[in-house]
C-alpha positions as YAML, in Angstrom:
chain: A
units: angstrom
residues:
- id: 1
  name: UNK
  ca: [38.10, -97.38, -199.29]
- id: 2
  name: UNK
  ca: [34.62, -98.66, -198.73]
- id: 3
  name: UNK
  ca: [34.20, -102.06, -198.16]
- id: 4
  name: UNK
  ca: [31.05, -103.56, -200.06]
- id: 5
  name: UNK
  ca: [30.16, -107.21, -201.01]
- id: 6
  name: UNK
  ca: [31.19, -106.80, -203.95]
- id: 7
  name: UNK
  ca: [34.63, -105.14, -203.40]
- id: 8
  name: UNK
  ca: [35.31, -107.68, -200.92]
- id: 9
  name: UNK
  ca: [34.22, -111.09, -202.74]
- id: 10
  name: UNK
  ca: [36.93, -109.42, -205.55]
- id: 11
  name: UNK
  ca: [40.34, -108.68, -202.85]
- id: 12
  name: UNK
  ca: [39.06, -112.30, -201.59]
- id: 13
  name: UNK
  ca: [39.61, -113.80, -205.13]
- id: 14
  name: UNK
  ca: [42.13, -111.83, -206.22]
- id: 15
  name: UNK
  ca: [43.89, -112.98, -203.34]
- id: 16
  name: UNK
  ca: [43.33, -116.82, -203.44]
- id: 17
  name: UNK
  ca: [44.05, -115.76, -207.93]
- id: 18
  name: UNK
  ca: [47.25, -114.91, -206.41]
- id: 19
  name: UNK
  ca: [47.93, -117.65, -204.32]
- id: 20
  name: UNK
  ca: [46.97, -120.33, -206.64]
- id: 21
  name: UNK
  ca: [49.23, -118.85, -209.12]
- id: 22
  name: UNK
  ca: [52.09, -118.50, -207.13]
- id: 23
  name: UNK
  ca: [51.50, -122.25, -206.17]
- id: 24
  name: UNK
  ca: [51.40, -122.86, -209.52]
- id: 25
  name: UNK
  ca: [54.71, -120.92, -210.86]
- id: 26
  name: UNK
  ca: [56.71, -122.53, -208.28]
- id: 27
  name: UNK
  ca: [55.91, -126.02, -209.08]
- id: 28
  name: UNK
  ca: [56.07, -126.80, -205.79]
- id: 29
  name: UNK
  ca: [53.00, -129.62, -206.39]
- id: 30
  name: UNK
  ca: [51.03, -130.84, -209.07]
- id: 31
  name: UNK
  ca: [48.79, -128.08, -210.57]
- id: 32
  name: UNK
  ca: [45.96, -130.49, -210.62]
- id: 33
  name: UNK
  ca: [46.48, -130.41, -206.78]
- id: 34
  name: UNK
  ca: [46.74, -127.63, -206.27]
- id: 35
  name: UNK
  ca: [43.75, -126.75, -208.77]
- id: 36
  name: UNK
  ca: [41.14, -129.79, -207.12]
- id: 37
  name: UNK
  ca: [42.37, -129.19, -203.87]
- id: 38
  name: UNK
  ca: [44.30, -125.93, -202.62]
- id: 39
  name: UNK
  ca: [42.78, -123.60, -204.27]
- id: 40
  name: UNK
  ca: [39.06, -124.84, -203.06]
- id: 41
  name: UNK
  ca: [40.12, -125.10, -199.89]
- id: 42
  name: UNK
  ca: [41.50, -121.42, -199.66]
- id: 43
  name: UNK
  ca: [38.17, -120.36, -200.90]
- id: 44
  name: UNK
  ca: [36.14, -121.91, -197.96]
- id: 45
  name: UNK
  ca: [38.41, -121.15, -195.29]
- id: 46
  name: UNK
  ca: [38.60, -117.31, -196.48]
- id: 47
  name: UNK
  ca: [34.97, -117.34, -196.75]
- id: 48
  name: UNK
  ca: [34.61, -118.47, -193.31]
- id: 49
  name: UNK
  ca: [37.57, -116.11, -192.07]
- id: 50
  name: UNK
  ca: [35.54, -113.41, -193.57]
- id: 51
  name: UNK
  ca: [32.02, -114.07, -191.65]
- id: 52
  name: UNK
  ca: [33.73, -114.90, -188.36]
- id: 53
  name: UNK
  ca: [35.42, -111.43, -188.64]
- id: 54
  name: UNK
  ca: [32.61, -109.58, -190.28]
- id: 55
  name: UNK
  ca: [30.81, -110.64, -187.44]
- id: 56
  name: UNK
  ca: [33.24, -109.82, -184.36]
- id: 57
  name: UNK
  ca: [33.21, -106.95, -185.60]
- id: 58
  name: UNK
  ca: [29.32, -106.18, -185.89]
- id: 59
  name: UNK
  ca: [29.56, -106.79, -182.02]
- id: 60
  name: UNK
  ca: [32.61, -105.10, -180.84]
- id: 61
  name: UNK
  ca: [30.74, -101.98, -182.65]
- id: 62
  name: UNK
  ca: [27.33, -102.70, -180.86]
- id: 63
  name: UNK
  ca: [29.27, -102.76, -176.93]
...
């Protein structure tokens, strides 16, 4: 499988998708909350998760 942008911005959303609705079928908290708060939140630290390893690995292939 090749990972481009786009292929990767989708498994990062369909992830989170997943997430959220599992959150959201369990009832666990308010789906508001989880809506306002969770679901942003598991956006920004994927995102972030994503660059930090994108780039670890631009330099473990440069050394």
């Amino acid at each position: 499988m090749e990972f481009t942008l786009p292929t990767t911005v989708a498994l990062l959303v369909g992830l989170v998708a997943l997430g959220t609705a599992a959150l959201v079928g369990m009832g666990v908290m308010a789906t508001s909350t989880v809506l306002m708060m969770v679901t942003p939140a598991m956006l920004v630290f994927g995102a972030l998760t994503l660059a930090i390893g994108v780039k670890h690995g631009e330099f473990r292939a440069s050394n």
